[in-house]
N, C-alpha and C positions, 0 to 999 in steps of 0.2 A: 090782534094776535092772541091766540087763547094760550093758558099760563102752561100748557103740557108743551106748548109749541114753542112757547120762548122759551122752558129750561131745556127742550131738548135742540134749539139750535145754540143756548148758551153752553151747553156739554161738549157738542161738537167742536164750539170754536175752541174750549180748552183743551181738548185732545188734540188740535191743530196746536199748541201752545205747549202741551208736553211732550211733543214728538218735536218739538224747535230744541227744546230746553235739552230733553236729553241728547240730542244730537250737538249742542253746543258743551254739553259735562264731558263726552265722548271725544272734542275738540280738543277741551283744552285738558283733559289726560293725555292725550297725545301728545300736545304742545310742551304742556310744562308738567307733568310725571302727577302721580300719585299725592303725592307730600305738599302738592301747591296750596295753601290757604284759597286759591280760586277755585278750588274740588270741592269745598268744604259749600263755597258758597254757592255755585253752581248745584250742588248736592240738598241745599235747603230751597233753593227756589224751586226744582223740579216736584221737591216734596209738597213744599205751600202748593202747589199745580194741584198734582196728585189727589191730597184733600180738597181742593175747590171742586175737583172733578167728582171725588166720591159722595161729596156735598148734595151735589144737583144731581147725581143719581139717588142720592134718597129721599130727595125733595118728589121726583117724579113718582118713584115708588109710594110715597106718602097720598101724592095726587092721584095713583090712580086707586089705590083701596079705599080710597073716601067712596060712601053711600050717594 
């Protein structure tokens, strides 16, 4: 598998990964309001996501302006 092909099927899986994540932050504001310490932590994994994702889109953008 050539490396543009694995960071852009490893991009996809985490956008499969940040659309779980925020739909579970979205959960449990529901369940348990605003002020839950589980917003807070729910709100930093979406984040860790987020940068993994914006990660491997710079990786690709790196790979494709190489000479």
């Amino acid at each position: 598998m050539s490396h543009e092909a694995e960071v852009g099927g490893d991009a996809k899986q985490v956008l499969i990964a940040v659309e779980r994540l925020r739909e579970e932050l979205h959960d449990t504001y529901n369940q348990f309001g605003k002020m839950s310490p589980l917003i807070l932590l729910k709100s930093e994994e979406l984040d860790n996501m987020l940068n993994r994702y914006h990660g491997l889109l710079l990786q690709r953008s790196v790979h494709f302006t190489r000479p």
